[in-house]
C-alpha positions in Angstrom: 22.4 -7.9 9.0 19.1 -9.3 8.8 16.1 -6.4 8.2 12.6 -6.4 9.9 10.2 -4.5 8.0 6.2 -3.8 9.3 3.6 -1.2 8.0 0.7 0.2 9.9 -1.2 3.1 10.3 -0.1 3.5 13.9 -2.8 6.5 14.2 -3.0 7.6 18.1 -0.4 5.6 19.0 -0.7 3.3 22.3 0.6 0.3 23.8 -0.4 -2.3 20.8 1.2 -0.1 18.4 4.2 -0.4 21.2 4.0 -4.0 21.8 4.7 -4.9 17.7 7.3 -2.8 17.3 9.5 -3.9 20.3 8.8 -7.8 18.9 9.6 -7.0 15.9 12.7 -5.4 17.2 13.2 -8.0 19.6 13.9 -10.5 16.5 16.8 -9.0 15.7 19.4 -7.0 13.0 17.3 -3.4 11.6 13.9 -2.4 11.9 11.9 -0.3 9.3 8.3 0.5 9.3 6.3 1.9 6.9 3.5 4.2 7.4 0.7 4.4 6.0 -0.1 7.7 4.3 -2.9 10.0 4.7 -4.6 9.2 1.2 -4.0 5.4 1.8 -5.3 5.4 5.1 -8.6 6.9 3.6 -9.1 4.7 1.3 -8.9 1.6 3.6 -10.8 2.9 6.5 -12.4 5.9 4.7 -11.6 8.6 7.6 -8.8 10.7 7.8 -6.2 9.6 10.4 -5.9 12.0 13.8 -2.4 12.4 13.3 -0.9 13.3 9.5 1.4 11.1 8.3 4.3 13.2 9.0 3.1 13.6 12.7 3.5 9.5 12.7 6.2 9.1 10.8 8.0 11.8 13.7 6.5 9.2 16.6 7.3 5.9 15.2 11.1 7.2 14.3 11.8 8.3 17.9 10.7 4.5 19.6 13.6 2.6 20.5 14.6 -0.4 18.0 12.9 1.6 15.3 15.7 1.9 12.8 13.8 3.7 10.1 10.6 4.9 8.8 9.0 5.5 5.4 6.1 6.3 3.8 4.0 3.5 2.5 2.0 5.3 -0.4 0.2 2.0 -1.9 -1.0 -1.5 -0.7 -0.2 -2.8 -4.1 3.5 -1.5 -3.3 4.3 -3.5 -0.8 6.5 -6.0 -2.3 8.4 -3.2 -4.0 9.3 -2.4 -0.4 10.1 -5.3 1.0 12.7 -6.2 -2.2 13.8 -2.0 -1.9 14.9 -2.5 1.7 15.7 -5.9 1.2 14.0 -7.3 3.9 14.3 -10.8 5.8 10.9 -10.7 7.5 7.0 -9.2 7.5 6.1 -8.6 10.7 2.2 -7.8 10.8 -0.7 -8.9 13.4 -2.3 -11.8 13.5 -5.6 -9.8 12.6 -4.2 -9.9 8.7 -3.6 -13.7 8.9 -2.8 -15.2 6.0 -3.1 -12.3 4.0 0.6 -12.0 3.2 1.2 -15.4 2.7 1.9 -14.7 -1.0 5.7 -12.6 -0.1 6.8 -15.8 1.2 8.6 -16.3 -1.6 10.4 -13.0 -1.1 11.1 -13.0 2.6 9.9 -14.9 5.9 6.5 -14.0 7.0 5.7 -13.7 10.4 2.3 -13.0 12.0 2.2 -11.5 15.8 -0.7 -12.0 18.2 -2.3 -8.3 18.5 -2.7 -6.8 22.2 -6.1 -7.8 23.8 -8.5 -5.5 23.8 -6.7 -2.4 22.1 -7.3 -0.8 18.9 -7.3 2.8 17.4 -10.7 2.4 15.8 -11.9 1.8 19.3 -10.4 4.3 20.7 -11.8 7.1 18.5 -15.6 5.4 19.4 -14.4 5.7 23.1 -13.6 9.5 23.1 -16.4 10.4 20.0 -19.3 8.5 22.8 -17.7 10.5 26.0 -17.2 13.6 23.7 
């Protein structure tokens, strides 16, 4: 059976986070997902996510075509993951083009155009301006 694998933050999750998760899905065999802990999270976007990780973890785990979740602890990890779940294909957003080019040689990697106009970082500006 082939295996899908992702990672994201998916912090306040909406219809984006929604929309790459039932392509992935969509391309068939298992889906797992990695998200991104609290302490990682911080130290790419240096804030603290809304949700904590196992709030997300709980989320992501109940959408349908999700297969399984884990807890991505490390950036530098992520081939470790993708050879520990033995994964076909990356799925990420085509905002990290070309930035995982280099696990080609571990599995297929595939780039999926993000939703228009939707992001978690804007989202939080929305509600802190309105607030």
């Amino acid at each position: 059976m082939k295996t899908i694998i992702t990672f994201g933050t998916f912090d306040l999750f909406h219809i984006g986070h929604l929309n790459i998760l039932q392509r992935a899905s969509e391309m068939g065999g298992r889906l797992v997902v990695g998200i991104s802990s609290d302490a990682l999270n911080f130290h790419k976007k240096q804030r603290n996510p809304v949700y904590s990780q196992q709030e997300r973890m709980s989320i992501v785990a109940q959408i349908k075509g999700v297969d399984s979740v884990f807890l991505e602890e490390s950036l530098e990890k992520k081939g470790d993951y993708i050879r520990d779940y033995g994964a076909h294909v990356l799925v990420m957003g085509d905002d990290w083009l070309g930035r995982f080019d280099h696990f080609n040689h571990l599995c297929q990697v595939c780039y999926l155009p993000r939703t228009p106009s939707v992001s978690t970082t804007s989202i939080i500006e929305v509600v802190q301006t309105v607030g």
